[in-house]
Structures are given as structure tokens and as C-alpha cells.
C-alpha positions in Angstrom: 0.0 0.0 0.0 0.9 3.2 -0.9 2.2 5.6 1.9 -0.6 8.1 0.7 -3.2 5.6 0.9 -2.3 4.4 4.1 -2.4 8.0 5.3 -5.7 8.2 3.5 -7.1 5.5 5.6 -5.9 7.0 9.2 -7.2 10.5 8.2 -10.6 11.1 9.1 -13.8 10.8 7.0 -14.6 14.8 7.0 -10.8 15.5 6.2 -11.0 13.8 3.4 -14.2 14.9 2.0 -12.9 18.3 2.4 -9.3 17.6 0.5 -12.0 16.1 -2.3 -14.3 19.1 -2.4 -10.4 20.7 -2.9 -9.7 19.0 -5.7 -13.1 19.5 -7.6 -12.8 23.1 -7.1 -9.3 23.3 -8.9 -10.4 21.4 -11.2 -13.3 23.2 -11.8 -10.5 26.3 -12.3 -10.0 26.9 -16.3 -6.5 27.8 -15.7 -5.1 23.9 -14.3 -3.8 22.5 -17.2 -4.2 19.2 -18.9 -1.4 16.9 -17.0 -2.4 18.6 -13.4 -6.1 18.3 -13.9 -5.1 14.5 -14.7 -3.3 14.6 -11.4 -5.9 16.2 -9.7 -8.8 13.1 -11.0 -6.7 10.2 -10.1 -6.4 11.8 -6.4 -9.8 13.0 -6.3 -11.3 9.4 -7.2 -8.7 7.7 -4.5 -10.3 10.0 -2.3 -13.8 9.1 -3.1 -13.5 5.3 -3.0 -12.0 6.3 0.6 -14.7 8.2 1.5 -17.1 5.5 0.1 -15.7 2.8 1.3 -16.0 4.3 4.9 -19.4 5.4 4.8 -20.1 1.5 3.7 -18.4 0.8 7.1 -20.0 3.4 9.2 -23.4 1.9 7.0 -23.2 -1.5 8.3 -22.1 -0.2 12.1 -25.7 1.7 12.1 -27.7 -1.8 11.0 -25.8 -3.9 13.2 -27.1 -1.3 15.9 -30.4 -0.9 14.8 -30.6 -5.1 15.0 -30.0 -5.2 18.7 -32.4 -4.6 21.3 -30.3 -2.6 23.3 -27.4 -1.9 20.9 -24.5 -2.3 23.5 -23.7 -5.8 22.3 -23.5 -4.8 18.8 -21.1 -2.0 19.2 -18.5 -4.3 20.3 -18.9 -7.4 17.4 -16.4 -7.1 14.8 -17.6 -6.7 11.4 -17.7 -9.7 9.0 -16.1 -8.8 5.5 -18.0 -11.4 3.9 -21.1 -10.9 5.5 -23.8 -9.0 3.9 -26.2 -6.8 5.7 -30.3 -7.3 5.3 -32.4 -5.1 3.1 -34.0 -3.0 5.8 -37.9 -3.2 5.7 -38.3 0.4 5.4 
């Protein structure tokens, strides 16, 4: 892993939405030239399969929650990777 995406991965969620709010404004800027505005996508879709990723997380924290009659046991289970959450009845 790369030492950016490690740091990426530390930083919090709200940090890195605003770096990615950052980088669409530059690039939103007429002036950043071709190679830059490259530059700036690449990082800016890193950012957002970060920020994705941890709301996915965060997601699945909430149902696991929301399952429990109480909710203290469930804040202390580890997540399964494999495991899918259930369609909530909503």
C-alpha cells in the first residue's frame, strides 16, 4: 500500500471529504492545465473510493445497531467482510 493511501485510511472521513471538495474546485478552475487536472482526477477518485468505502463501514455499524435490542452488544462485534447486511424493511 501506498504511503498516501495508508495516510488516507488513518485520516478522518470529514478531512478527506474536504481535500475532495479541494480538488473539484481546482479542477473546476480553467487555468489547471491538462497533466495537473489528470493529477488532480486520479487523487480525487482515490479520495472518493475512501470516502465510500467508509461510509459502507460506518453503513453497516448503524444496521448492526439498529438489530440489537439494546445496541451495546452490537457496538463491540467485529464486522464480517464477507457478511452481507439485510435489506431493511423500510
Amino acid at each position: 500500500m501506498e504511503s498516501t493511501e495508508k495516510n488516507r485510511t488513518t485520516e478522518r472521513f470529514e478531512d478527506q471529504l474536504e481535500k475532495l471538495e479541494e480538488i473539484v474546485a481546482s479542477l473546476e478552475d480553467e487555468t489547471v492545465g491538462l497533466e495537473e487536472a489528470l493529477k488532480l482526477f486520479e487523487q480525487g477518485m482515490t479520495l472518493a473510493k475512501s470516502c465510500r468505502s467508509r461510509l459502507e463501514e460506518v453503513e453497516q455499524r448503524v444496521r448492526r445497531l439498529l438489530e440489537t435490542e439494546d445496541g451495546e452488544d452490537a457496538a463491540t462485534e467485529p464486522l464480517d467482510d464477507d457478511e452481507s447486511p439485510p435489506e431493511p424493511d423500510w
